[in-house]
TIGURO-133967 format. One record per residue: x, y, z of N, C-alpha, C, O, CB in turn; residue in one letter. Coordinates in steps of 0.05 Angstrom, whole numbers, plus 5000, padded with zeros to 4 digits. Glycine has a CB too. Example, Ala and Ser with C-alpha at 12.3 -4.5 7.8 and 13.67 -1.06 7.14 Angstrom:
526448865156524649105156526449345156528549345169522649115181A/525749555142527349795143525850015157526850235161528249885114S/
***
This chain:
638569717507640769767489639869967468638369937449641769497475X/641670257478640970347453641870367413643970387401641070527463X/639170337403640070287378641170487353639770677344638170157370X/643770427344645170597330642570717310640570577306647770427314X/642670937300640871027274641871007249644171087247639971287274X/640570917228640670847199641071057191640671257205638670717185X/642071057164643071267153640671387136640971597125645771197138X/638471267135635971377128634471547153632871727149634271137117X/635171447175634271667206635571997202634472217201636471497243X/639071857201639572177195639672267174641172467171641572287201X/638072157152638172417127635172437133633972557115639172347086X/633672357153631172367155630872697180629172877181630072027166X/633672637196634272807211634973077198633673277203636072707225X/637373047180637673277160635073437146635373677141639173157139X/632573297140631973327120629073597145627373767139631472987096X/630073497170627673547190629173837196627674027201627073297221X/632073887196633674117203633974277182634774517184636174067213X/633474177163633174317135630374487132630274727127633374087111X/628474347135625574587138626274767162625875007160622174417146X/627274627186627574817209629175097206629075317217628874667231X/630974967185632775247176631575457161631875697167635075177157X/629675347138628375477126625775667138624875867129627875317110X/624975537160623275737177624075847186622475987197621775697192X/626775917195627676107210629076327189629576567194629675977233X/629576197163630976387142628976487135629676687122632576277117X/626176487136624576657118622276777141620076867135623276467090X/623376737173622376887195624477167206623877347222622176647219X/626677117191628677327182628177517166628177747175630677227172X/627777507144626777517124625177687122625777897110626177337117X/621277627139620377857153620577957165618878107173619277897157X/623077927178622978157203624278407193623778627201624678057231X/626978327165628578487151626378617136626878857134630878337135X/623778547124622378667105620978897122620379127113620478477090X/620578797147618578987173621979267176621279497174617678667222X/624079247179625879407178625279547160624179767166628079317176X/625779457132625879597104623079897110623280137110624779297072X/620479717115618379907114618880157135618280387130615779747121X/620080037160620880237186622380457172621880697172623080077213X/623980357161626280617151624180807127624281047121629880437131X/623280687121621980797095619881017105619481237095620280547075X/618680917125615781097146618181377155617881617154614080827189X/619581257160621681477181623581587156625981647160624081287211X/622481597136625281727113628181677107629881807095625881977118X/628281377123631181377137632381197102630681037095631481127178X/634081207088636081177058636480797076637280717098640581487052X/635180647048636180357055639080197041639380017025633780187047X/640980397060643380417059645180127071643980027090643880677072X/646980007065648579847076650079847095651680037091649479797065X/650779727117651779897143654479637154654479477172648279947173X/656379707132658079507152658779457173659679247182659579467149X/658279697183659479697221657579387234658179167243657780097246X/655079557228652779297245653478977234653678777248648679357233X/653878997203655178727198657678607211657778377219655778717172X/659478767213661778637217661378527245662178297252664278827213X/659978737264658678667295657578397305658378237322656178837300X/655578387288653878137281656677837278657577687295651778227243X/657177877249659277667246662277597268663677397270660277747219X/662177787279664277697308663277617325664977467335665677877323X/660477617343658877577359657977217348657977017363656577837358X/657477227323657376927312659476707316659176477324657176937285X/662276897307664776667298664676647333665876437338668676787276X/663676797364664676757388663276557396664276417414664576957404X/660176477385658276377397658576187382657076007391655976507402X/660476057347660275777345661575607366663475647381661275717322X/659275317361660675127386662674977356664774877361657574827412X/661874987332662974877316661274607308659174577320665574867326X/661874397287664574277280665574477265667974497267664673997266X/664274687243664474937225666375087238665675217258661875097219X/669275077227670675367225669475627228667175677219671675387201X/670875827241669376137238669376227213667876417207670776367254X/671076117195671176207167668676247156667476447147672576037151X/667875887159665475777141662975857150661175877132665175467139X/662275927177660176097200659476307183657176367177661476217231X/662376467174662676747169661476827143660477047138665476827170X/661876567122661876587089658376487097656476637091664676307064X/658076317105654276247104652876567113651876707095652875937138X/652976647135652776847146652377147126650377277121654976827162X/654577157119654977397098653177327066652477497050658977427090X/652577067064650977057041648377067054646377097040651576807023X/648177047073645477097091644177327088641877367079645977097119X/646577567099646877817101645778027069644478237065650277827110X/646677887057647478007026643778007005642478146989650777697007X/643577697022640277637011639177777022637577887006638777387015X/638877907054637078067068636678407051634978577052638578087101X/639378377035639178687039638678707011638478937004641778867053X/638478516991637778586967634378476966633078466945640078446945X/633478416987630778406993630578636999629678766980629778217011X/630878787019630078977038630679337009629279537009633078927076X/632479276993632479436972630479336949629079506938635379466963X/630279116943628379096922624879196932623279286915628678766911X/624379166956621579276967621979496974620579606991620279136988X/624079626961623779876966623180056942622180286942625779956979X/624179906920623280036895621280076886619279976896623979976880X/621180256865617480286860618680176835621080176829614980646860X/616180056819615679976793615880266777614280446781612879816790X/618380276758618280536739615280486720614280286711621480536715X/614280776720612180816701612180746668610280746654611681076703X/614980696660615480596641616080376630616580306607616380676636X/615980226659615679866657613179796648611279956647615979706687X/613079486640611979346630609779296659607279306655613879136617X/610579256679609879236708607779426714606079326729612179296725X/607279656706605479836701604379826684602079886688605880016701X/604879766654602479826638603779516612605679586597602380266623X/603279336611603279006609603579116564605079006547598578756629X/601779306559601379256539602179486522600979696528598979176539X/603279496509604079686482603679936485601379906492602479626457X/603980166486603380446485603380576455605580646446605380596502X/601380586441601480706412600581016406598281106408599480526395X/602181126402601381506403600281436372600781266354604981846407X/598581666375596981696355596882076361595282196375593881466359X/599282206345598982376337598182466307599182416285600382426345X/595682626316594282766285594582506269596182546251596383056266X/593782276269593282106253595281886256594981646258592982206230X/597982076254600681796255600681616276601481636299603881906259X/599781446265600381136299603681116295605081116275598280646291X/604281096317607880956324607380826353606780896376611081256329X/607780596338608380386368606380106371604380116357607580596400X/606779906384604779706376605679506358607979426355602379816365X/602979426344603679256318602679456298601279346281602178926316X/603179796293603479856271605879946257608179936266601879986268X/604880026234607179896207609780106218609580346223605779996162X/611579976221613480216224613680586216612980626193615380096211X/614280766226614480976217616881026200618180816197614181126237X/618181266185620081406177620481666192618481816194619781436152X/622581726202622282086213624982176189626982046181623482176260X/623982426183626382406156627282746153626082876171624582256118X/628582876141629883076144631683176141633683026139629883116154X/632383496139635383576142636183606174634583696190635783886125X/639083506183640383636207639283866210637383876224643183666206X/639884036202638284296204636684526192636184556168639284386212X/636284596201634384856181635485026175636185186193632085006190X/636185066149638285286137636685516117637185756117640885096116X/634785406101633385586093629585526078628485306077635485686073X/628785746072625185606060626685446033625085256032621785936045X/627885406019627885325993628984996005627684815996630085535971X/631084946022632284746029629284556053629484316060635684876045X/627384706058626284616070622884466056621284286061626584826090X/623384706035620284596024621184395998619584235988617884916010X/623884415991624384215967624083865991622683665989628584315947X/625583916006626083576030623183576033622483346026628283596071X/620383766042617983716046617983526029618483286030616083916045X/616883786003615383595975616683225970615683015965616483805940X/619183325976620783015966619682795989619082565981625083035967X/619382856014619382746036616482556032616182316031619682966060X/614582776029611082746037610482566011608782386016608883106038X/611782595976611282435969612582175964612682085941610682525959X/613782025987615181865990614181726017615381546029617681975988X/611481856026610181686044610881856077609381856096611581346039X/613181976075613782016100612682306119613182536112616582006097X/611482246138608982406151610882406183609682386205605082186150X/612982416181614782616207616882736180617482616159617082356241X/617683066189619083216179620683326202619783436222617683376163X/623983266193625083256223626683506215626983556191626982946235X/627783666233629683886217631184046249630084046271626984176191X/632784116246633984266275634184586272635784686256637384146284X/632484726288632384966293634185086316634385326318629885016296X/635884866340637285016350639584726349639184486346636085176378X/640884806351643684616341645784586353647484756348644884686320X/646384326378648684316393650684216374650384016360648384146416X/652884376375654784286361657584326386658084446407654784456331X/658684156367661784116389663584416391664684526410664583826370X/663484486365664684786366662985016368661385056349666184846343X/662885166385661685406400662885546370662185766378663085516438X/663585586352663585716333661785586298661285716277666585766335X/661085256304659685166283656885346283656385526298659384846285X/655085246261652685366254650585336282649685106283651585216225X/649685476300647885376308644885396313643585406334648585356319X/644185376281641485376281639485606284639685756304641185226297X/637685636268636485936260634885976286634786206293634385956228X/633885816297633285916323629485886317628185696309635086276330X/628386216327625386186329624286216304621886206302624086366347X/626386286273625186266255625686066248624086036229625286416241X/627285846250627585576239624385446252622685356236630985396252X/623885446276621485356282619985406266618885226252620585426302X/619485666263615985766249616985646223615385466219614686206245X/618485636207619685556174619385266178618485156159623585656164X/619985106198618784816201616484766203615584616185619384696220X/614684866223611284826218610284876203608184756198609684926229X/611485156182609785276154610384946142608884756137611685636131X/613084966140612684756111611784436124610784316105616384706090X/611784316142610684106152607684186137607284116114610984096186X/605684326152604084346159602084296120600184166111604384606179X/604384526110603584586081602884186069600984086058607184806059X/604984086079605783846060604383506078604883266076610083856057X/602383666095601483426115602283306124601583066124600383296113X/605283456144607283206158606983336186606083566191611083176145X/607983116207607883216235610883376231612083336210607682946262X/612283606257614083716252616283676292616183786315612784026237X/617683476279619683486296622183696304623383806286620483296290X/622683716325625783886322626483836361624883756377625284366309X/629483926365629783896385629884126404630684346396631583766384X/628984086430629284346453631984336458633184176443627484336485X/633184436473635984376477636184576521637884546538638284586440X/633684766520634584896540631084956550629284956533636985186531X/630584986580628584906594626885276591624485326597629684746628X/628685456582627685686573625685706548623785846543629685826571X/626985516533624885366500622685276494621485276473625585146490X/622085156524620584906516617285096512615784976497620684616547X/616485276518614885286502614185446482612085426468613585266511X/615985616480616185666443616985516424616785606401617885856434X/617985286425618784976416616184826419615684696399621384826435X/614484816436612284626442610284806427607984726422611584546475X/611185056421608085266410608285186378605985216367608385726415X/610185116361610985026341611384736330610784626310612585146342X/612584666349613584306339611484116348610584096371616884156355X/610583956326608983716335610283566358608783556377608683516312X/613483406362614683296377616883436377618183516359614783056372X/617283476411619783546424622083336419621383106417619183576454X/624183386417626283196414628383286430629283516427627183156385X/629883056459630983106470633783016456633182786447630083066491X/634883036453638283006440639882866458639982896482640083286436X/641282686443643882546455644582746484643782686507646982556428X/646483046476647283116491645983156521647183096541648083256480X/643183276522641283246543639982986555637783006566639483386537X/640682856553638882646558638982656588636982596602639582356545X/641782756601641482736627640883056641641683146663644182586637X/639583156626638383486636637583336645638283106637636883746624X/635683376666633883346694631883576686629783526674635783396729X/632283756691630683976692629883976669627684076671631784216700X/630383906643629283876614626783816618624583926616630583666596X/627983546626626283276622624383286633622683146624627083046629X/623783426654621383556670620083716658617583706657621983686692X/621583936644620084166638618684036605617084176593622284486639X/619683796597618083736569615883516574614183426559620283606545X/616383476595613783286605611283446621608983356623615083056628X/611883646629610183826631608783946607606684056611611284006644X/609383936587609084166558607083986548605684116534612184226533X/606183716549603883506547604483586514602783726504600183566564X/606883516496607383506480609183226475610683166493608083716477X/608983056452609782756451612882836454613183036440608782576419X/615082766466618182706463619182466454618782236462619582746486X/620382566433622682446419626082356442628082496444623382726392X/625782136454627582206473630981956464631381716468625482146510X/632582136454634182056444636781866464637481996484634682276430X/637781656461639881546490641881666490642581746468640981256492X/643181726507645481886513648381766499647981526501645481896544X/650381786489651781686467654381536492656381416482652881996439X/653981556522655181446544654181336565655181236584656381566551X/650681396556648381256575647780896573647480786551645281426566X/647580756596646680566607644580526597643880736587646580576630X/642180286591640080266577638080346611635780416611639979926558X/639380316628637880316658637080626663635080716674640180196686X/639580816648640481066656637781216626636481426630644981106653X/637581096606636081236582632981186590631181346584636881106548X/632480996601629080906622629481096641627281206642628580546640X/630581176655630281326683629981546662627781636658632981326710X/631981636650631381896640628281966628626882166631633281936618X/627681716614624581756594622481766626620181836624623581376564X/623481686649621081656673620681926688618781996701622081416698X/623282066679622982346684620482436672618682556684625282496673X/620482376647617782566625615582476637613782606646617382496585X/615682226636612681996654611982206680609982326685614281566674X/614082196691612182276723611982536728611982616751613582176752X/611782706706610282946706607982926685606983116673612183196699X/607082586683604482656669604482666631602682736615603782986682X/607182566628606482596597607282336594609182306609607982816578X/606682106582606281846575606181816544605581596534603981746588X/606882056530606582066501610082056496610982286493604582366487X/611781886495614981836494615781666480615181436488616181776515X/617481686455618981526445621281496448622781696445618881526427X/622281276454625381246453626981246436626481046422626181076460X/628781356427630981346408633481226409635181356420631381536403X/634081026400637380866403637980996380636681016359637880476401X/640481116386642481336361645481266360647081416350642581716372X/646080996372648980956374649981006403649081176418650381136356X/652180836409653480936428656881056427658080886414653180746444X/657981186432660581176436662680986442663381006465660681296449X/663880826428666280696429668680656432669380846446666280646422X/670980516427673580516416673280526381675180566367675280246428X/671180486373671280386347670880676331669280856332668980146341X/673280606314673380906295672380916268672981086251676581016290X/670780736264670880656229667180706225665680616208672280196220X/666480936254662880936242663581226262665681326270659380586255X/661581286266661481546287660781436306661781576324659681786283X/658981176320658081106339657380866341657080776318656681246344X/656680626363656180426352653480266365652980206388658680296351X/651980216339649080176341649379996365651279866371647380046314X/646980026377646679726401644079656398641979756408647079776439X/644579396375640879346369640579156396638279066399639679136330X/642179096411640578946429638779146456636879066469642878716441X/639979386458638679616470635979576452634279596470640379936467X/635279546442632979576422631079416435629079496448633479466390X/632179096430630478876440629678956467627278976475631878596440X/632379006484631179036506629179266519628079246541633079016518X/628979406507627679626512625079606503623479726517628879846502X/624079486483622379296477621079166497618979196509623379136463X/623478966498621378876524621478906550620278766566621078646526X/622779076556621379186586620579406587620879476611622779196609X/619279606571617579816570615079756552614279536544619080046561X/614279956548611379916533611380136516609280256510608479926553X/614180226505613680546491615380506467617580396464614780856511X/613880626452615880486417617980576426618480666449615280636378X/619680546405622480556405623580556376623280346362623580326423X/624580716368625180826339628380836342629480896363623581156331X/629880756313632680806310633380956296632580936272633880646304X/635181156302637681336290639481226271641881246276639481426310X/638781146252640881026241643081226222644881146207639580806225X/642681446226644481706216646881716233649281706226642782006219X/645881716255647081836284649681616286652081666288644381806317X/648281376285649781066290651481066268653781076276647680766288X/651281076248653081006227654981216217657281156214651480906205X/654181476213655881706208657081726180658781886174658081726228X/655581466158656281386141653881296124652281136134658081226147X/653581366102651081316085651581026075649580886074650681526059X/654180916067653680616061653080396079652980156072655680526050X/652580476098651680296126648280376133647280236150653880426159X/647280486126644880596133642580356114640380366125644780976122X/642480246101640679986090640379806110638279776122641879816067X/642979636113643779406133642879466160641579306173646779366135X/643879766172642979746196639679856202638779836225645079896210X/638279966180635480006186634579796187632879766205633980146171X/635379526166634279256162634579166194632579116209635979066136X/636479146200637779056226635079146247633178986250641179236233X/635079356258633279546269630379456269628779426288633579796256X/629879426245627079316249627078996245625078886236624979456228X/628278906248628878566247628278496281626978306290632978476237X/629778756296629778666336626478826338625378786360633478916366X/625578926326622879066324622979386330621079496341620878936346X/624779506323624579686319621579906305620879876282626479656310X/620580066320617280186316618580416292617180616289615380366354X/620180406281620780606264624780676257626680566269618980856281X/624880836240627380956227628081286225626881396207627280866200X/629481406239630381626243633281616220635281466222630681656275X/632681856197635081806177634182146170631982256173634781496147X/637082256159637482576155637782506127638782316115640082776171X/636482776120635882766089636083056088635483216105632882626076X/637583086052638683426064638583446024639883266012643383496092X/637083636007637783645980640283675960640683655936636583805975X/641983755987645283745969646183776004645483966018646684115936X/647183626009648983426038651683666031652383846047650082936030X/652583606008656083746002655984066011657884206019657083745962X/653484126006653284416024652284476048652784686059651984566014X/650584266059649184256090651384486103653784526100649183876109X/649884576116650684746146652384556170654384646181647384836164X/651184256176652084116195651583846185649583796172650784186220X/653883626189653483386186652783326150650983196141651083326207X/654683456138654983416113654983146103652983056093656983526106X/656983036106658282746106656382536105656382366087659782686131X/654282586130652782346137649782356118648682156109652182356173X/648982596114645982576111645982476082648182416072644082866116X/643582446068642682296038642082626028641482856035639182006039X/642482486009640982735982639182525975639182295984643382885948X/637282665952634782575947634982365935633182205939633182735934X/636982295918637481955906637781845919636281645918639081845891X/639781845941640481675960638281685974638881475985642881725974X/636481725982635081715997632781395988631881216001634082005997X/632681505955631081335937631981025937630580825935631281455908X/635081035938636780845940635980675974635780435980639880995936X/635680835985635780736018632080656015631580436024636881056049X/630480766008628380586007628080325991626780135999626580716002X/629280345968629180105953629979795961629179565955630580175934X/632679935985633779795995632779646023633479426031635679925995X/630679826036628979826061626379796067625079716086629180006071X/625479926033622479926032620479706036618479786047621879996010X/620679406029619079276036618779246072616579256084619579056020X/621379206084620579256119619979476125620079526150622479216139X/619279686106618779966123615080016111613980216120621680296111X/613679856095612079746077611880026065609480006058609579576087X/612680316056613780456041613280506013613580276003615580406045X/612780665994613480585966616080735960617080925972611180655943X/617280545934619580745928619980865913618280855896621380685928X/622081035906621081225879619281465883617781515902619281035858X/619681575863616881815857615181755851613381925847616682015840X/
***
């Protein structure tokens, strides 16, 4: 007589078809990973191919004996399908050079003396929008250098929205930036804007600065990572935090590993700032790269009574530094009047910032 089985037999049974499943799900598994590499040897794009899927899943719903519907065959199946191929794409990626995955620990540039990045003390990068003349440039020095701040930021070529605004003195704004940097013991920032620049821009500027608007040059981003000069690499004001790393991996994989990131705001619906900060871009960028990361808080706010709160903000998610325009009379600036500080305000914005920026304030 045969004897019925306990209901501990068949979950004993289940539990025996359950590993059996699992050896065959992860004998799949390599065979999909042995694909991935095939295509990869042969150059072949590890592309998605619904034809072969849909093939597969009709051949299945013919060959269930059931008790399972073709539906339910179809839905296991396709989540089957979906795991294979986000395996078979993830071993296909390389680890970006600007992951954490590559290099675990901090990247601190140490230009001409200035550390940025790590656990040191935050930086200031400070300045006029642009370079308008020697008097507007050596008064912001003097004020700048004795106020601690050792980046002098200033724009010698100048994207502006109107093809008729100021744009920028060009190769004498350069040389008029390094004189007075140099005079007043500050590093000298400014931005390239065109791959014809980069090294009469790199023969002059301590740090290249790529701009909102370029961020997605390609050919830039190459040609400034070649120039083995540090970049200033600013996020795009409609870029992805995925899309502003790929861009900085551009500079990486021609060999320059000296890169800061810049969060400057993004573009919104919101009309009441020029742009809108994303300190959580911050954090995250933080932690999955290894390359400081400095904030725009000029760029972000478009408004001088917001510029305290959001530097505080900024270095609260750990922000490696503060990017802020400083101009000796703003009401006359060339570009970006509105936004930058005059020299009180400026005094005002450290008083307000200075202990997290560890800073002195005042003259």
């Amino acid at each position: 007589m045969t004897q019925t089985p306990t209901i501990e037999d068949l979950r004993a049974e289940v539990d025996l078809i359950n590993r059996e499943l699992l050896t065959l799900i992860s004998r799949r598994a390599e065979v999909v990973e042995k694909i991935g590499r095939a295509k990869t040897a042969e150059g072949r794009p590890q592309h998605y191919d619904p034809a072969r899927e849909e093939r597969q899943l009709r051949e299945l719903e013919q060959l269930n004996p059931g008790p399972f519907p073709a539906a339910t065959i179809k839905a296991i199946f396709k989540e089957i399908f979906r795991a294979s191929l986000a395996l078979e794409e993830s071993n296909d990626k390389k680890a970006l050079l600007v992951s954490r995955q590559v290099k675990a620990e901090d990247t601190v540039l140490d230009i001409d003396g200035v550390r940025i990045g790590g656990q040191e003390r935050p930086v200031v990068i400070a300045g006029p929008c642009s370079i308008e003349s020697p008097e507007q440039m050596e008064q912001t020095a003097a004020f700048l250098s004795a106020r601690g701040v050792r980046i002098l930021r200033g724009g010698a070529y100048k994207p502006r929205t109107s093809p008729y605004g100021f744009q920028g003195m060009g190769v004498d704004g350069l040389i008029l930036g390094q004189r007075v940097a140099r005079d007043h013991g500050m590093l000298f920032v400014t931005e390239v804007m065109d791959t014809r620049d980069v090294d009469v821009v790199a023969e002059h500027a301590d740090i290249l600065q790529i701009g909102a608007r370029n961020m997605h040059n390609f050919a830039l981003l190459r040609e400034v990572g070649r120039a083995r000069r540090p970049v200033l690499l600013k996020r795009g004001f409609a870029a992805t935090v995925e899309e502003w790393l790929y861009a900085a991996e551009y500079v990486l994989s021609e060999g320059n590993d000296e890169v800061i990131l810049c969060e400057r705001g993004i573009r919104t619906f919101e009309k009441w700032t020029r742009n809108t900060l994303d300190l959580s871009a911050v954090a995250l960028a933080k932690q999955m790269t290894h390359l400081p990361v400095i904030v725009d808080v000029t760029h972000a706010a478009g408004r001088r009574d917001l510029l305290v709160p959001l530097a505080k903000a900024a270095l609260a998610v750990g922000a490696d530094g503060i990017h802020v325009e400083v101009h000796p009379s703003p009401a006359t600036a060339l570009s970006d009047n509105e936004q930058q500080l005059d020299f009180a305000g400026y005094d005002a914005f450290l008083a307000g910032v200075g202990a997290a920026l560890n800073v002195p304030a005042g003259g």
